[in-house]
C-alpha positions as protocol buffer text, in pm:
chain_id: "A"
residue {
  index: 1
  type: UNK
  ca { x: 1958 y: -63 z: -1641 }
}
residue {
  index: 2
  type: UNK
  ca { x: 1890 y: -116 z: -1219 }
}
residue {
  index: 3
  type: UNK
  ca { x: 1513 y: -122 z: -1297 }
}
residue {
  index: 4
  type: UNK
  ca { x: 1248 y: -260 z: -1461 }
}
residue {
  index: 5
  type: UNK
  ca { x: 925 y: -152 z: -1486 }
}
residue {
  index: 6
  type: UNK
  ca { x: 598 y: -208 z: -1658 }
}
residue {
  index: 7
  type: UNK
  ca { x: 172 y: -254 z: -1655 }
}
residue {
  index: 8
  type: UNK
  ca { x: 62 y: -636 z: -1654 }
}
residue {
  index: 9
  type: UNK
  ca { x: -99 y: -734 z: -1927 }
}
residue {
  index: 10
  type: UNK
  ca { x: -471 y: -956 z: -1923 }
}
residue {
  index: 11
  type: UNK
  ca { x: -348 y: -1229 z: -2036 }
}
residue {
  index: 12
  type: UNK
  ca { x: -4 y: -1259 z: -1785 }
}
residue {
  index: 13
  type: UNK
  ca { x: -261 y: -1197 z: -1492 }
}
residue {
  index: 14
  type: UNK
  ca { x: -516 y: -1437 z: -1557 }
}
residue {
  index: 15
  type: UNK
  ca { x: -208 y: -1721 z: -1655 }
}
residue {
  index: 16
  type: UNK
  ca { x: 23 y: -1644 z: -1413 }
}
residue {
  index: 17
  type: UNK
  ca { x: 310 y: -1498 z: -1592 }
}
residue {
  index: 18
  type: UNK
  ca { x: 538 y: -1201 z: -1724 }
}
residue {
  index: 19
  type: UNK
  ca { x: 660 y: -1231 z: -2083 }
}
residue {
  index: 20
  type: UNK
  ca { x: 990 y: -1013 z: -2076 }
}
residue {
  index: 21
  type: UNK
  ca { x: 1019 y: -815 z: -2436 }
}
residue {
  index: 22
  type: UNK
  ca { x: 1353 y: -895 z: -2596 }
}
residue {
  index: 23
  type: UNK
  ca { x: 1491 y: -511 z: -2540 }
}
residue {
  index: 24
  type: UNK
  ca { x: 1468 y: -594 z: -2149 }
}
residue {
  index: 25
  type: UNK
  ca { x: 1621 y: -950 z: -2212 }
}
residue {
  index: 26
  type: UNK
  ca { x: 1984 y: -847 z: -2133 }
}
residue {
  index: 27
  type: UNK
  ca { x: 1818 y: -703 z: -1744 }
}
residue {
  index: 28
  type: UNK
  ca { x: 1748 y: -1075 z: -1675 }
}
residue {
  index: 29
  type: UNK
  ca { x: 1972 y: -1383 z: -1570 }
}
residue {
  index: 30
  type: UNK
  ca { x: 1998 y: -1603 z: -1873 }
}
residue {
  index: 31
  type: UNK
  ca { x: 1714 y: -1899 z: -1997 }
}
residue {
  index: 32
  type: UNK
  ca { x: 1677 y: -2163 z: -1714 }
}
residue {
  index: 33
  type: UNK
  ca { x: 1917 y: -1986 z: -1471 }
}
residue {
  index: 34
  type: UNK
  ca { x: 1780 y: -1946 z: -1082 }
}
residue {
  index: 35
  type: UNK
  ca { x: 1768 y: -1616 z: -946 }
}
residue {
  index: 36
  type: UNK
  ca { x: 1635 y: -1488 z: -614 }
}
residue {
  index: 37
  type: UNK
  ca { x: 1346 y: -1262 z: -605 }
}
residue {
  index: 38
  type: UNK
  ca { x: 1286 y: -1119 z: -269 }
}
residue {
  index: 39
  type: UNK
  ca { x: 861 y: -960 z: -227 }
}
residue {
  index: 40
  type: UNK
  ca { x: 673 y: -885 z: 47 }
}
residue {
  index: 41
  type: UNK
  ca { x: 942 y: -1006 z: 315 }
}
residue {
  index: 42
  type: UNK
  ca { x: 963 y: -1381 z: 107 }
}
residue {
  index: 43
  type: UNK
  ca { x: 1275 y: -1459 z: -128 }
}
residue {
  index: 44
  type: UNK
  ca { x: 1122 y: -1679 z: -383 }
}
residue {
  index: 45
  type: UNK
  ca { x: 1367 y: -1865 z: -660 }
}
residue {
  index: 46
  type: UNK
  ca { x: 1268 y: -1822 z: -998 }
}
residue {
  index: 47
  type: UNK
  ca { x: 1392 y: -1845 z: -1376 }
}
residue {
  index: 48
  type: UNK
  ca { x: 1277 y: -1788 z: -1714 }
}
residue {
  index: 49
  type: UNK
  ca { x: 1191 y: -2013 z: -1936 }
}
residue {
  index: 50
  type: UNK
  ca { x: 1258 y: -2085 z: -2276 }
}
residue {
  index: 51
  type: UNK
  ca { x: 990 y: -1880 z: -2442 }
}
residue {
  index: 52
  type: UNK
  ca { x: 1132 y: -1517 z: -2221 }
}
residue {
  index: 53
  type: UNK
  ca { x: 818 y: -1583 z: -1910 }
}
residue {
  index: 54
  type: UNK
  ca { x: 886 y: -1595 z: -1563 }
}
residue {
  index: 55
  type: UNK
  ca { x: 658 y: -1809 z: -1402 }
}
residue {
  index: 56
  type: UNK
  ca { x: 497 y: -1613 z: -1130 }
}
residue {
  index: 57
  type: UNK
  ca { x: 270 y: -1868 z: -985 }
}
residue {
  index: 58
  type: UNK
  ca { x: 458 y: -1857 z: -669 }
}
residue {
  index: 59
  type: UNK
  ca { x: 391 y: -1509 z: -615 }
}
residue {
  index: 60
  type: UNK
  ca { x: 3 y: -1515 z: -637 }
}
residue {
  index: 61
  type: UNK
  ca { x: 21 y: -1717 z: -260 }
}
residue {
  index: 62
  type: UNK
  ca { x: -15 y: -1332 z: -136 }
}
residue {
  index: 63
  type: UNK
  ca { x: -62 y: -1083 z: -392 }
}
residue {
  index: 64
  type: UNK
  ca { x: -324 y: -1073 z: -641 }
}
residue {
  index: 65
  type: UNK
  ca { x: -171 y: -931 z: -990 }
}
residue {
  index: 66
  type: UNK
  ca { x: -450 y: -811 z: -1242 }
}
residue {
  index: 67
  type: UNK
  ca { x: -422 y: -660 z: -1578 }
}
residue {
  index: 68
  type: UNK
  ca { x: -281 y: -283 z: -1564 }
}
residue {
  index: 69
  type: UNK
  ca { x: -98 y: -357 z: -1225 }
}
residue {
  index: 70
  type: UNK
  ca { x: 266 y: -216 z: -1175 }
}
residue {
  index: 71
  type: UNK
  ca { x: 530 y: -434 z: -1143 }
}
residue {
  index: 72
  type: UNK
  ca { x: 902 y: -280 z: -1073 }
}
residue {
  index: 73
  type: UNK
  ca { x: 1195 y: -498 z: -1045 }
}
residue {
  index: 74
  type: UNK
  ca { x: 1505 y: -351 z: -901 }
}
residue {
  index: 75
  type: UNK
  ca { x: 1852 y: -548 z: -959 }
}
residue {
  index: 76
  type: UNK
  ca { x: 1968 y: -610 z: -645 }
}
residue {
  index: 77
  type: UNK
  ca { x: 2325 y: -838 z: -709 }
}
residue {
  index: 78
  type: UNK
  ca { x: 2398 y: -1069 z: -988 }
}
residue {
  index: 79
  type: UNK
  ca { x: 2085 y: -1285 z: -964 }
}
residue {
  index: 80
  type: UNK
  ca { x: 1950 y: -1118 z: -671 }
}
residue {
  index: 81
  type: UNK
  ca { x: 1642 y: -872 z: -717 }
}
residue {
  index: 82
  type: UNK
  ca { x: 1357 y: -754 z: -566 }
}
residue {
  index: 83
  type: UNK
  ca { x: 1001 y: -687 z: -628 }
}
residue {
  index: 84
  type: UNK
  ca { x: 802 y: -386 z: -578 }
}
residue {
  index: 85
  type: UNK
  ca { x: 377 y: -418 z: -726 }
}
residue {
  index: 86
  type: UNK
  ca { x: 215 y: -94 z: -559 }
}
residue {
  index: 87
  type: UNK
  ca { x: -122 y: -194 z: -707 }
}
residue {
  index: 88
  type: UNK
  ca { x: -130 y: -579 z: -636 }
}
residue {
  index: 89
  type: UNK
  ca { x: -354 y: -603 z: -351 }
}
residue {
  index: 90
  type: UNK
  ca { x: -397 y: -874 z: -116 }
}
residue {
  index: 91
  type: UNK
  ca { x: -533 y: -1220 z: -231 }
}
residue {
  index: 92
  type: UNK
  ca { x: -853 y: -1285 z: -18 }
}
């Protein structure tokens, strides 16, 4: 798998986070690991917790992420990705 896409759900919009399902686990560096996530022109460093969330806190500095937008996350290099979110629109 290069590519991972999905819809955001309400919840992971209005708390600032994606919950990765456990059949697109093995797309994703491993618990606690750093990886670079490049969006919008930034690299940001992030890593997933415990629980299978990335934190996306970071992210909402720009971009405004609601519930149904499209997120698609293209691996890049080991631990290297980058974000596309068509629908995200700018945070006023």
């Amino acid at each position: 798998m290069k590519e991972y896409s999905r819809k955001i759900r309400k919840a992971e919009a209005r708390h600032r986070y994606w919950h990765i399902q456990k059949s697109d686990r093995e797309f994703f560096p491993g618990t606690d690991a750093i990886f670079k996530l490049e969006f919008d022109g930034d690299v940001y460093e992030m890593k997933i917790n415990h629980k299978d969330d990335i934190m996306t806190g970071k992210l909402y500095a720009r971009r405004k992420f609601l519930e149904g937008d499209r997120i698609i996350i293209t691996k890049k290099k080991s631990k290297q990705y980058s974000l596309d979110a068509p629908d995200a629109g700018l945070y006023p």
